[in-house]
N, C-alpha and C positions, 0 to 999 in steps of 0.2 A: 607484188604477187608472190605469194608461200604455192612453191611444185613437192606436192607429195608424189613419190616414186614407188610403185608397188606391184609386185606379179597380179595380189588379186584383192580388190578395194572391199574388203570385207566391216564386219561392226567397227573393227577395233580401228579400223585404220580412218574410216567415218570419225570414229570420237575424238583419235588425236587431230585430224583437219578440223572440227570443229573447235577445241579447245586453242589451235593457231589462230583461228579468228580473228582475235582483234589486232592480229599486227596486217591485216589487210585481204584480201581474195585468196581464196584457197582455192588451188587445180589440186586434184588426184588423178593421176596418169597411171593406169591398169590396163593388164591386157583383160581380166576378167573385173564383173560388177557383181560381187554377194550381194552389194548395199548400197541402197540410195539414199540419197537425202536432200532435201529441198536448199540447207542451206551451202552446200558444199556440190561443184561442178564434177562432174567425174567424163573424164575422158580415157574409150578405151584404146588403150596403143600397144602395138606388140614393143615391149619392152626386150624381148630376144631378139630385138633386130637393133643393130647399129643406124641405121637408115632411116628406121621408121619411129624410133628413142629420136632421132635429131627432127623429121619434122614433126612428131609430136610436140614439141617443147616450141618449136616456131609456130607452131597454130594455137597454141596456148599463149605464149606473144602476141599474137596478132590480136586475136579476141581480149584478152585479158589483161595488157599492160607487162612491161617489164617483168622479166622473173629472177626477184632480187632474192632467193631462197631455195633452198632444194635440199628436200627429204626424202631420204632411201629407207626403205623397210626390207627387212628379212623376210625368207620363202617362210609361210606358219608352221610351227613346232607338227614332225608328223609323231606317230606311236614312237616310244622307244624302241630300238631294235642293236642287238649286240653287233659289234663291227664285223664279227665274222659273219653276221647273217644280212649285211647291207650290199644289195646287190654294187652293178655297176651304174646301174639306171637308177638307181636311188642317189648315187653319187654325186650322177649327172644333170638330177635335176633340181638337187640344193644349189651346186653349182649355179646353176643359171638362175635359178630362181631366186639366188641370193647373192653372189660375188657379179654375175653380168648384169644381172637386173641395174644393183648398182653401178656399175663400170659404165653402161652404155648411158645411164643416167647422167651422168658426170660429163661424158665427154660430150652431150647435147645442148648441155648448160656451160660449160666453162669456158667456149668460146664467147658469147654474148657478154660472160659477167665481166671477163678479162679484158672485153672492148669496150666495157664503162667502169672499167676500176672499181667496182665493186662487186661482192657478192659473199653469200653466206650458203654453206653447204654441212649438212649435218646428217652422219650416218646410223642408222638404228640398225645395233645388232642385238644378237639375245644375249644373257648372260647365263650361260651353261656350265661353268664350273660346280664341278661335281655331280654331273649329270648324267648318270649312268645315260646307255643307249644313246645318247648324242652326239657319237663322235664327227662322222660327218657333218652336223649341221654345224656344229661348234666349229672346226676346223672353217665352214668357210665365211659363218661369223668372225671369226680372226682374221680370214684372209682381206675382206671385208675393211676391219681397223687399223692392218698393215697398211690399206688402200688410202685411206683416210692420210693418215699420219704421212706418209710420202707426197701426196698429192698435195700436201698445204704446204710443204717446201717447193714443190713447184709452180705453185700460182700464189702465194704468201706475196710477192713483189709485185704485182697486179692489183692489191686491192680482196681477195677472194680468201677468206678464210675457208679451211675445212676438220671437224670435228666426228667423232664416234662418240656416241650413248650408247650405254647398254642397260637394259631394262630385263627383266624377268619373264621368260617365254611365253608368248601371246597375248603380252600387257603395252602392247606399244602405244595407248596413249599417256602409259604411267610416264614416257619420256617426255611429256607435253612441258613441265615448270623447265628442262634442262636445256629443249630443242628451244623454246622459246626464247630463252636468254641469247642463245648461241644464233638465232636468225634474226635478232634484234641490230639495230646501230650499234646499241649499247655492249655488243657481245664482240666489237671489234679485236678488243685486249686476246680474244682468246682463237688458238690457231694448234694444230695437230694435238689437240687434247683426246683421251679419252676417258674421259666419265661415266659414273654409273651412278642409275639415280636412285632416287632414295629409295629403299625397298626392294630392289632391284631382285636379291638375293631371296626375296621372302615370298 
């Protein structure tokens, strides 16, 4: 089973679960649903909670088989806004919406994967260089790929790769050929990388 991790399971995040398909069951775990789809499960889970990230991920086990994969999406690109004009509540909810989203994601899954010596983790963040108005989101898109790239030297000896893609602002199933590789068997070879995929920039 492929766990997508998401503040809000919108079109885009529907597309990329769909396009994981065939390496097996796609969960989407949101706290909110834009979008449904018949082929793709969507559970909603408060992802800002520590507590309620770890039993979401154990009832998506239980139902659904092993969760040999786990994909973090970024809070969606909002308006551009200059840094002096981002309040602190705007801060604070890329923050969550995109550096805890993920974190609590992680720490729901890596106990499970690291007690069966395997697992494959890959983090979607945006790729905003040179983006005017996006300092905030950018900064915790990086924070984000920091998280990435440390966390796979801590569970690398377990069996558990972990990776960052980055894709072009609200295209997250454009990281579908990158993630796929990297939650494959086959993507074993690869551990605290960060890539960006093709277009990514355009």
């Amino acid at each position: 089973m492929i766990v997508l991790a998401a503040t809000t399971a919108d079109g885009g995040t529907v597309e990329l679960a769909q396009e994981l398909g065939e390496l097996g069951p796609v969960v989407v775990l949101a706290r909110d649903a834009a979008a449904r789809s018949g082929e793709v499960t969507i559970v909603e889970a408060d992802l800002w909670s520590a507590d309620a990230s770890a039993e979401a991920w154990r009832s998506a086990e239980e139902a659904h088989g092993p969760g040999e994969a786990l994909v973090t999406l970024p809070a969606r690109p909002a308006a551009p806004a200059p840094l002096a004009e981002t309040s602190d509540e705007a801060w604070a909810a890329l923050l969550r919406d995109t550096l805890f989203v993920a974190m609590h994601a992680v720490r729901a899954a890596t106990p499970a994967m690291i007690g069966r010596g395997y697992g494959r983790i890959a983090m979607v963040t945006w790729d905003l260089e040179g983006s005017a108005g996006h300092v905030a989101l950018a900064a915790a898109c990086g924070a984000v790929g920091h998280l990435a790239r440390t966390l796979a030297s801590e569970v690398g000896e377990a069996g558990v790769t972990v990776n960052a893609v980055s894709v072009s602002p609200g295209r997250p199933a454009a990281a579908a050929p990158a993630v796929r590789l990297l939650c494959s068997p086959d993507g074993g070879y690869l551990t605290s990388e960060a890539l960006c995929a093709l277009g990514a920039g355009t």
